[in-house]
N, C-alpha and C positions, 0 to 999 in steps of 0.2 A: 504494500500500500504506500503511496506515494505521500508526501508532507503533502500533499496540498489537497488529497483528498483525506486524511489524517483530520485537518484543519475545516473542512467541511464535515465532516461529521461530529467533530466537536462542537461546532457552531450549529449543528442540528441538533443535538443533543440538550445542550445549552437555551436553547431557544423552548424544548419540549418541556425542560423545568424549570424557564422561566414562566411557562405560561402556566405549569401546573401553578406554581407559588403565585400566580397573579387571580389567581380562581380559589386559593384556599388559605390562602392570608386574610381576604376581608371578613371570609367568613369564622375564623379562629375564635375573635372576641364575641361573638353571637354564640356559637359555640357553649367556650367558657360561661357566658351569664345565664344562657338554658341549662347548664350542668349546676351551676350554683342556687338556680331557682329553683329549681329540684330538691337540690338535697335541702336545703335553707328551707324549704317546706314542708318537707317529711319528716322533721324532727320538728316530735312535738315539745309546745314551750310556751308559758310556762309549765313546769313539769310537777305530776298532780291533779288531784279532782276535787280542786275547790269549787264547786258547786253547790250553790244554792238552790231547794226547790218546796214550795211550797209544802208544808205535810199532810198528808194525803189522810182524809177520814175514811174510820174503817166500813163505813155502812154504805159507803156508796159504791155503783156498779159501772157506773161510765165516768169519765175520766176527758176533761178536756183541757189540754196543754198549751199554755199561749208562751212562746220563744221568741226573744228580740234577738234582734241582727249585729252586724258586724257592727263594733264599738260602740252599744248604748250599753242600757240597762232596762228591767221593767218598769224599772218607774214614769220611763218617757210617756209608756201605751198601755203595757203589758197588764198592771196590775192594776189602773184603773176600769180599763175592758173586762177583766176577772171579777174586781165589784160590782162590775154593771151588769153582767151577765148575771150571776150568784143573785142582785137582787129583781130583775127585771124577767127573765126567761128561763133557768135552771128549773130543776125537780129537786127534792130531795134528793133523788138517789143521785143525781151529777152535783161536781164541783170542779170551778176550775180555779187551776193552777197556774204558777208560772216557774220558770227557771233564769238563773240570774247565773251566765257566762261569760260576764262582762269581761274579767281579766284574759280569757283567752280569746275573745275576739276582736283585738285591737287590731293585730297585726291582719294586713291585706291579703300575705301568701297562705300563712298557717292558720288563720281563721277556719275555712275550712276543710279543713284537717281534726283542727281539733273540735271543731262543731261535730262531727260524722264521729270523731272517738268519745267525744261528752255521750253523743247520743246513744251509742253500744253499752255505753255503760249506767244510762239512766234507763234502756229498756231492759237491760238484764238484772235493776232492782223489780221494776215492775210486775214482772213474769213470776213473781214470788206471791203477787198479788192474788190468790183464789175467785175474788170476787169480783175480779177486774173483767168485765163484758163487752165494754165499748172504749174507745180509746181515740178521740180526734183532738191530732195533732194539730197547731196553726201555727207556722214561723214567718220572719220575717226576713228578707233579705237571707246572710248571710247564716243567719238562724235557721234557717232551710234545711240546711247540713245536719243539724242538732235533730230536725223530725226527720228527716230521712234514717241516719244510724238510731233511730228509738224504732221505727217502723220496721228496719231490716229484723231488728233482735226480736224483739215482740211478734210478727209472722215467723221467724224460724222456730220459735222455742214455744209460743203461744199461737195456732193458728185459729183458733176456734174467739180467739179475738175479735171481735169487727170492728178496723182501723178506716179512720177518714185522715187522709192529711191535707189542707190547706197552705198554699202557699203566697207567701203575699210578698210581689215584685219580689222573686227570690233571684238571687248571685248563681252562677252556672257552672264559674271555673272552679276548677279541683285539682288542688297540688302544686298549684304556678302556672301549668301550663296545659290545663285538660279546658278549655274552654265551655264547649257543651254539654261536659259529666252532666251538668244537672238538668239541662234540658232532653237530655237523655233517658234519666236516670229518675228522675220526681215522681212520685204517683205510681212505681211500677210493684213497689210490693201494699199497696196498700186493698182495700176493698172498692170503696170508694177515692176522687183524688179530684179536687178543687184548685183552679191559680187565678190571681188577679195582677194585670200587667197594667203598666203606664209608658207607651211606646214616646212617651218625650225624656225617658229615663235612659241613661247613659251607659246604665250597669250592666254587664254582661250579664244575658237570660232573665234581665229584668222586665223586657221590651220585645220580646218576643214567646210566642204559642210554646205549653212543653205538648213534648211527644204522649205523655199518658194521660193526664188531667182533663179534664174539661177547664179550659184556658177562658176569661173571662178577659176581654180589657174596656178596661175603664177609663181610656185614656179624655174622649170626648164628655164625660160626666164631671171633669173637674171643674172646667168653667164657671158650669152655673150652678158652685155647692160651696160657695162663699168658704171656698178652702188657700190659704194662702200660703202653706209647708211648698216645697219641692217634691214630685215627682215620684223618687223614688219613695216618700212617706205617703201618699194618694191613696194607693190602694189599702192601709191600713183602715184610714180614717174612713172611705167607702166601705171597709167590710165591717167597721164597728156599727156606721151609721145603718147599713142595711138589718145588720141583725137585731138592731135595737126595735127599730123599728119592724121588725118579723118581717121581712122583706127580699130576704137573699134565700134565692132557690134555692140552693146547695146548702141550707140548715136544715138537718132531718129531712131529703130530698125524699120524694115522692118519686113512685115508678113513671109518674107522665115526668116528671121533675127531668128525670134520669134518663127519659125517653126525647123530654126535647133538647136536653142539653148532653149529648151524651159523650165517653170518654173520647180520649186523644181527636177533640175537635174545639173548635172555639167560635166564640161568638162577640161579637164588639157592642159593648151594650150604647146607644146615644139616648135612648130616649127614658130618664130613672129618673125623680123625683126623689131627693133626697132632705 
């Protein structure tokens, strides 16, 4: 082989990793931040089950759960809505509750993460429960995760359960980088499976249909409901206002209830007096 064909094969050579290194360099630091958003997310933190949750009376046989979202507390919704119901629509046999996961839903990646592990381990107290018949869950946002991992344990270990979960404008992504886990994934172990969207809401799977539920949005009803929160808080305050007022199909739904609203479809409500 001659120097000067020597010299062109080098300069091919050269050339073929250059362009390799021009095609996997920019992508390196994306890379690296999906590897770190990963792991940064799958360790759970803080570490522990400080959780608070209402306590639970021994005479009752249905169970309804109201969960706030990422960085509140009940106090914002949760436990006012718990006394309105308790005094306004409950039986005796129902009481509702709340859960207070404040300190682990701060953070944006691990939130839910540890929503999904709060909730495995608030349905695997439950399931101890003998009396426990009915079981509807409500989260909000971020808290979504919390009823979902209560729903999974409670159907595996309890099936004879009958679980409703409700989701209000819930969070989709799972683990950093699972975007549509929860639009996926909502409403699929449950019996029944309720969501209310606000498509001017930003949050991922907040503003669009899930796959199992009967998906409600509400986004044209805020106007004129002299409601002046953001967005992503809308469907909260529509789903307290409708229940109070015995209004929202999907409380104790009826077979036509179930028949005209029925699962993994949605409907855009304009026209509700609030």
């Amino acid at each position: 082989m001659t120097r000067s064909q020597k010299e062109k094969r080098f300069l091919g050579l050269s050339v073929k990793r250059w362009l390799w290194l021009l095609v996997l360099l920019p992508g390196i630091p994306f890379i690296a931040a999906s590897l770190f958003i990963v792991v940064y997310s799958n360790i759970p933190w803080p570490i522990g089950e400080d959780v608070r949750m209402t306590r639970i009376s021994n005479d009752i046989n249905e169970l309804i759960i109201l969960i706030h979202g990422k960085g509140d507390n009940p106090s914002s919704w949760a436990e006012g809505f718990a006394a309105e119901l308790e005094k306004n629509i409950l039986t005796s046999q129902q009481q509702a509750v709340t859960v207070d996961w404040g300190q682990y839903s701060n953070d944006l990646f691990r939130s839910t993460l540890n929503g999904r592990r709060i909730g495995h381990d608030i349905g695997s107290k439950l399931v101890r429960n003998n009396k426990l018949q009915r079981l509807h869950l409500i989260g909000h946002s971020a808290g979504s995760f919390v009823v979902y991992g209560i729903c999974e344990i409670v159907r595996k270990k309890r099936a004879e359960v009958f679980i409703q979960t409700s989701y209000l404008d819930p969070v989709s992504i799972y683990g950093g980088i699972d975007w549509g886990y929860g639009t996926r994934n909502f409403g699929s172990c449950a019996n029944i499976s309720d969501a209310y969207i606000d498509r001017d809401d930003g949050v991922p799977g907040s503003n669009a249909p899930l796959d199992y539920p009967h998906t409600f949005d509400v986004t044209a009803l805020k106007n004129g409901a002299s409601f002046n929160g953001s967005p992503h808080v809308w469907p909260i305050e529509y789903y307290r206002r409708a229940v109070l007022q015995q209004r929202l199909p999907y409380w104790n739904p009826t077979r036509k209830v179930l028949s005209d609203f029925p699962p993994a479809s949605a409907t855009e409500l304009k026209h509700f007096s609030l």
